[in-house]
N, C-alpha and C positions, 0 to 999 in steps of 0.2 A: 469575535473580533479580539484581538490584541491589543493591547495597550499602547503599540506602537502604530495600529495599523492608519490608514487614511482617513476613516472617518472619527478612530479615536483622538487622533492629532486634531482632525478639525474640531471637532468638540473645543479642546483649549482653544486653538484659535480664533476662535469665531467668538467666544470672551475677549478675548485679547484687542479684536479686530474693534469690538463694540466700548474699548475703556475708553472712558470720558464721555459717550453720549449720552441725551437727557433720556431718563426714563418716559418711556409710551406709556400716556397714560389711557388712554382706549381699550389698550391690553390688559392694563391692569384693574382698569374697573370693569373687564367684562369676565376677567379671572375672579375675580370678590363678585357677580353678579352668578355666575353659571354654581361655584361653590354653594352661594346662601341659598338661590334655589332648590338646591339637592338637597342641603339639611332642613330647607322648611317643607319638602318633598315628604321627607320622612319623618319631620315630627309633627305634619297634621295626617300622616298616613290615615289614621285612622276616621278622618273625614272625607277620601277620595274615593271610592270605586278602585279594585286591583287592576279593573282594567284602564279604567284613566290614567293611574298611576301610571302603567309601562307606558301606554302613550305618551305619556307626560317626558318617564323619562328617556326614552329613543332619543327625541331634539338635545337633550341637556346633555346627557352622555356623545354623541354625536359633538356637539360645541366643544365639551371637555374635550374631545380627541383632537378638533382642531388646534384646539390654543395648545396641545402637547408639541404637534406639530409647529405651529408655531414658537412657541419656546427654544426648542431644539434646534433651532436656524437663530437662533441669539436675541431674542428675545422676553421680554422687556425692558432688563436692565443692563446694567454692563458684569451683573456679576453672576456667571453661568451657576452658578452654586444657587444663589438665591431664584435665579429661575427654577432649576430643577425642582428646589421645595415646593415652588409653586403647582406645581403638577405631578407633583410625586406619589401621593394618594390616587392607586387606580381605582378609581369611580366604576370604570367599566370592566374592571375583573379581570378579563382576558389577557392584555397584552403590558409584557413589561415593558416602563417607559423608555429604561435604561437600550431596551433592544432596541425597541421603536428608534429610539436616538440614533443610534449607530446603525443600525442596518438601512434608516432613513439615509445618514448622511453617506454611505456608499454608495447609493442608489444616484446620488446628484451628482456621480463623474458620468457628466452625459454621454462619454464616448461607449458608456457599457449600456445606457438605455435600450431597456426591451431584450438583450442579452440572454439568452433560458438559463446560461451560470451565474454571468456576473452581475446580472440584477438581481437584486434582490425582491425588487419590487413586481417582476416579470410577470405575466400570464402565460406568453409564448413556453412552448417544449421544444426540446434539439427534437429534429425531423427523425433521427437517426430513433429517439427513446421511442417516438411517436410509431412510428414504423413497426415497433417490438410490442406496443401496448395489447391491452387483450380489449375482447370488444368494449364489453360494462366500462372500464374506465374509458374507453374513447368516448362511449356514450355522456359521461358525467362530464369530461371536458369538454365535450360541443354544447351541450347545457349548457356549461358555466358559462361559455363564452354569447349568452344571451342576454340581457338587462335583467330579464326576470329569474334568469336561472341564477348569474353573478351576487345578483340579492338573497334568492334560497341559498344557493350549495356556495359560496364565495367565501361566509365567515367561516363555515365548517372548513373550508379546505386550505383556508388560508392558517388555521387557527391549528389544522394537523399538520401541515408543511413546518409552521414555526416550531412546534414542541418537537417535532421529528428531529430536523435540521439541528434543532439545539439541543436533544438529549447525544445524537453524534458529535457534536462540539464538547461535553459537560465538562470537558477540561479541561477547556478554556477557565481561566479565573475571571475575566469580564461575562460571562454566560454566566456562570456559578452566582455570582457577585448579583447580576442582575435578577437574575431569579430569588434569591433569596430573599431579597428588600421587595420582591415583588409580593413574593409568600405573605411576610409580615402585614403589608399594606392588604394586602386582599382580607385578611386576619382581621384587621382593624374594622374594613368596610362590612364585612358581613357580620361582623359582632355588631355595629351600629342599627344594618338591616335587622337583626334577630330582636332589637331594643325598642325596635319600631313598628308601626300596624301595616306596616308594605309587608306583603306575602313572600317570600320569599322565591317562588313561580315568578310573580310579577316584578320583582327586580333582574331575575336573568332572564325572561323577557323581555326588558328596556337596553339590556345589553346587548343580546343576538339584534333585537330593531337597531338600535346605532349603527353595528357591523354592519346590519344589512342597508341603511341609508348611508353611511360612506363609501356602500360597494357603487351607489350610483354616481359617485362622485373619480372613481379611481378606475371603473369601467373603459372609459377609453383616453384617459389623461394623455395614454402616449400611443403612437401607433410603430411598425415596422416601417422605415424609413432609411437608406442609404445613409443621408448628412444627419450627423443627431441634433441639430438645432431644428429638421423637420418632425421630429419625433413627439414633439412636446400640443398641445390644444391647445384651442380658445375657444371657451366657452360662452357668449356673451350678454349673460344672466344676470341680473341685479335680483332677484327674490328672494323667497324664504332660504331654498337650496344655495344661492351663493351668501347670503348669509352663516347658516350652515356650515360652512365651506371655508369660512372666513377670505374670501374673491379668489381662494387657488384654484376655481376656475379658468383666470385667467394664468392656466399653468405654464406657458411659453413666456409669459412674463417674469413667474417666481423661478422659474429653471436657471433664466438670464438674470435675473437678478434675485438670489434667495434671502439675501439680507432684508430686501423691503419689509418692513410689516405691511401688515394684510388688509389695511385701513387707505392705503398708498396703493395698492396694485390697481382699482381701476383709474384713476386719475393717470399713473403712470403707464397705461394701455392706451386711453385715450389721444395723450398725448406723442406718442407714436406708433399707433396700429396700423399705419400703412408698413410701416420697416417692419414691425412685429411678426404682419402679415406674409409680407415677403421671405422673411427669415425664414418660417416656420412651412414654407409651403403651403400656404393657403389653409392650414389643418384647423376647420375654424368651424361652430354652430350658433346659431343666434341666439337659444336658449336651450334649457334641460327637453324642452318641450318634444324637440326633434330625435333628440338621444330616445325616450320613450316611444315616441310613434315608429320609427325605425329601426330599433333595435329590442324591441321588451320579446321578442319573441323569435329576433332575425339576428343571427352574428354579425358582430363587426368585422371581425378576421377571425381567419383560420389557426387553428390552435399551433401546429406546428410552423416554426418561425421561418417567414417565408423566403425570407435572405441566408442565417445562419448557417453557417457549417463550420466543421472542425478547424477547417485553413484560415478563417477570420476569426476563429475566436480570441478573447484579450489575453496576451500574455500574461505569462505569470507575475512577472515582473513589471511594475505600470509607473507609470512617469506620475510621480507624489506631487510635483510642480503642476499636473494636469487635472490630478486627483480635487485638491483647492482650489482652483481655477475656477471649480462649478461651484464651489459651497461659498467662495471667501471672497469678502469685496475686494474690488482695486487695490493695493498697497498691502497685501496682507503678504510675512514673509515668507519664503519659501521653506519647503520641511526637506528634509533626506527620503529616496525613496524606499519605497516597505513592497513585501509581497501581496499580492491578491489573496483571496480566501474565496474560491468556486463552491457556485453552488453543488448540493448532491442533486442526483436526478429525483425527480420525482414520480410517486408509483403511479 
């Protein structure tokens, strides 16, 4: 991403959009709660079991990723700086936050939801790549598109799609930028793990678990859908997992309105899930429960995207007025518009 492009503009904006409101403080005492835990994680390491440890930490590294998420849509405070420190120590190794951010906030012009280019969030492939694939990889993509497979092969694939996509990018200065500060931070985290009686096995064991219990969560957040307002779920989960989750379960909620914090999404479900409902085309499950009985072993959809082709796909050129639309509350003002940035195919 560029420093001009839609999701970097939102970034400011979405500061901007939040000057004057009071700080969430939910956010912020479960940002100081998920943090203490990890460093008292690690300095009674030496009283845990390696294996409780990674159990322990999959939930807490999972939470951290939500609240990154969270963050990144303009939250806590109004001052997108002091957010960012807030979550800028990557706990979970993997994913820099900086990308998360921005490839996040490109992802929420719904009109590219589900896209095989221009999401970035996508599962779907162009039917066209799909068509050319060799078998082995078709086989690993109908895996993946299982609950159980999404949880094994999902972090590895998502985790080699990013480094891929972004060593083709590496000159970009926002890529560069972000990886760097990512390096240092990881630097930081694994000198802390090396100071402590956590194994070092069982801390990147709590990392791959996270990946692998947010893969349950982003499994089928969106489906293939003509209107993109039906593309988005509703999950209707109050437990550990929409805990977990911080209620982006109720993701036809946070799509339509991404400012909310996470604390506010189910109250403001409740309060209109009939329209919700409506909106989204009925795209709806009562709890995690169902997702696991019917899909841990069964695809949801078919890997190649069953609408797409070359004649719909999103201009290069995207209405930046549309772009905001999805990220940025009511009254936020308009930007000039910038070019798209397409996905590469993937092998």
């Amino acid at each position: 991403m560029t420093e001009g492009s839609p999701s970097r503009t939102g970034v400011r904006r979405l500061g901007a959009a939040r000057a004057g409101r009071p700080i969430e403080w939910p956010t912020l005492l479960l940002l100081a709660g998920v943090h203490a835990t990890w460093a008292a994680l690690l300095w009674w390491g030496d009283a845990i079991p390696p294996l409780a440890a990674l159990l322990i930490l999959g939930p807490i590294l999972t939470l951290h990723s939500s609240l990154q998420h969270e963050v990144l849509h303009g939250h806590p405070t109004a001052d997108s700086r002091l957010n960012d420190a807030m979550v800028a120590l990557p706990l979970g190794l993997l994913v820099p936050y900086r990308r998360f951010r921005d490839l996040h906030l490109a992802h929420h012009h719904d009109p590219n939801l589900t896209d095989p280019y221009d999401d970035p969030e996508t599962n779907y492939l162009d039917p066209v790549h799909w068509a050319r694939m060799g078998a082995l990889w078709r086989l690993v993509w109908r895996a993946n598109n299982t609950l159980l497979g999404r949880m094994a092969l999902g972090p590895v694939l998502a985790q080699w799609t990013l480094i891929r996509e972004d060593w083709r990018a590496r000159h970009d200065p926002a890529v560069r930028s972000a990886w760097a500060l990512h390096g240092v931070g990881v630097a930081v985290v694994l000198a802390l793990v090396a100071a402590s009686e956590v194994p070092l096995w069982a801390y990147l064991g709590g990392c791959w678990l996270a990946m692998s219990i947010l893969r349950i969560r982003t499994f089928l957040e969106h489906r293939a859908a003509h209107a993109p307002r039906e593309r988005s779920v509703i999950i209707e989960d109050r437990g550990p997992l929409a805990l977990l989750f911080l209620n982006n379960n109720f993701h036809a909620v946070h799509h339509a309105r991404p400012t909310l914090p996470w604390y506010r999404l189910p109250a403001a479900y409740a309060a209109e899930r009939e329209t919700v409902l409506r909106r989204n085309g009925g795209y709806r499950y009562t709890s995690y429960w169902p997702v696991f009985r019917d899909h841990l072993l069964r695809a949801k959809d078919p890997v190649p995207h069953p609408f797409w082709h070359s004649g719909n796909r999103t201009t290069a050129r995207q209405d930046a007025a549309a772009v905001l639309s999805s990220i940025l509350p009511e009254g936020a003002p308009p930007a000039a518009p910038q070019p798209a940035r397409s996905r590469v195919e993937r092998s």
